[in-house]
N, C-alpha and C positions, 0 to 999 in steps of 0.2 A: 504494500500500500504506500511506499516510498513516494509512487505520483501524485497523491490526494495529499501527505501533509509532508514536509522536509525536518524532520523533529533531529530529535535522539538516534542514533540506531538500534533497532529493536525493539523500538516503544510502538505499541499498536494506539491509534487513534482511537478513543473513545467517540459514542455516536453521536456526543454532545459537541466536539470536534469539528467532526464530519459536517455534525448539523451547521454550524457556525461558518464552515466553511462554503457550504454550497449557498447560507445568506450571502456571504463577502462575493460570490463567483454571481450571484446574480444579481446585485449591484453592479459589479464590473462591468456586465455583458449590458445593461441596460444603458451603461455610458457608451458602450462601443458599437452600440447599433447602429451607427450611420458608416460603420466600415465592417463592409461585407467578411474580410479574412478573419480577422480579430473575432469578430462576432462567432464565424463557426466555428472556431477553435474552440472558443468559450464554450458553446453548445454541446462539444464534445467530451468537453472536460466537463461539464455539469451530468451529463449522462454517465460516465462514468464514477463520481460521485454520489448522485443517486443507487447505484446499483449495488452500491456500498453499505447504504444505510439500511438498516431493518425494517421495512416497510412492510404492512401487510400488502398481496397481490392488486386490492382493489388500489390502493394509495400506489404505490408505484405507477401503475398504469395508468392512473390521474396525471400523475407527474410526467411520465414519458409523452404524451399527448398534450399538455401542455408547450412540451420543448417541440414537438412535431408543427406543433400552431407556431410559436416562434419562429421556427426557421421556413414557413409556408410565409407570413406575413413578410418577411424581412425578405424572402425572393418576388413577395408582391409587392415591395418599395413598399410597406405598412408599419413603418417603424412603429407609429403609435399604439397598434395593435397586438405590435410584439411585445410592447413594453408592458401593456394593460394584462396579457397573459402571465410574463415575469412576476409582475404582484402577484394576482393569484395563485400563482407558483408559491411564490415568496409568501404568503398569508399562512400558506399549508405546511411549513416549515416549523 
């Protein structure tokens, strides 16, 4: 899990962590939506971060369809839309 946090070596990331992590990753991505590279990066790295956390099946797939809407709005030049989904990402956290 070296990707998700840069710590100690051998210290595993508690889910309180993670969780804090994917708010700070969705802040990020919400500044960086007006540049398409940066933006999916970010997208990617948040999917992976998600898949991290202990989610029940329904909640994850909330989550993942959220980020699917994200990167639909943000290839339909929808920044705003993308952004408005991010919150409700971000509310769910």
């Amino acid at each position: 899990m070296n990707w998700i946090m840069r710590g100690e070596p051998g210290h595993a990331p508690s889910c309180d962590e993670i969780r804090r992590l994917a708010a700070v990753r969705l802040r990020s991505l919400m500044q960086k939506l007006s540049d398409t590279q940066p933006a999916a990066d970010e997208l990617n790295n948040l999917r992976q971060i998600f898949k991290s956390l202990p989610l029940t099946s329904g909640d994850f797939s909330l989550a993942m369809n959220h980020l699917r809407n994200v990167e639909r709005y943000l290839c339909s030049d929808e920044p705003g839309a993308a952004r408005y989904e991010l919150r409700l990402l971000s509310g769910g956290l």
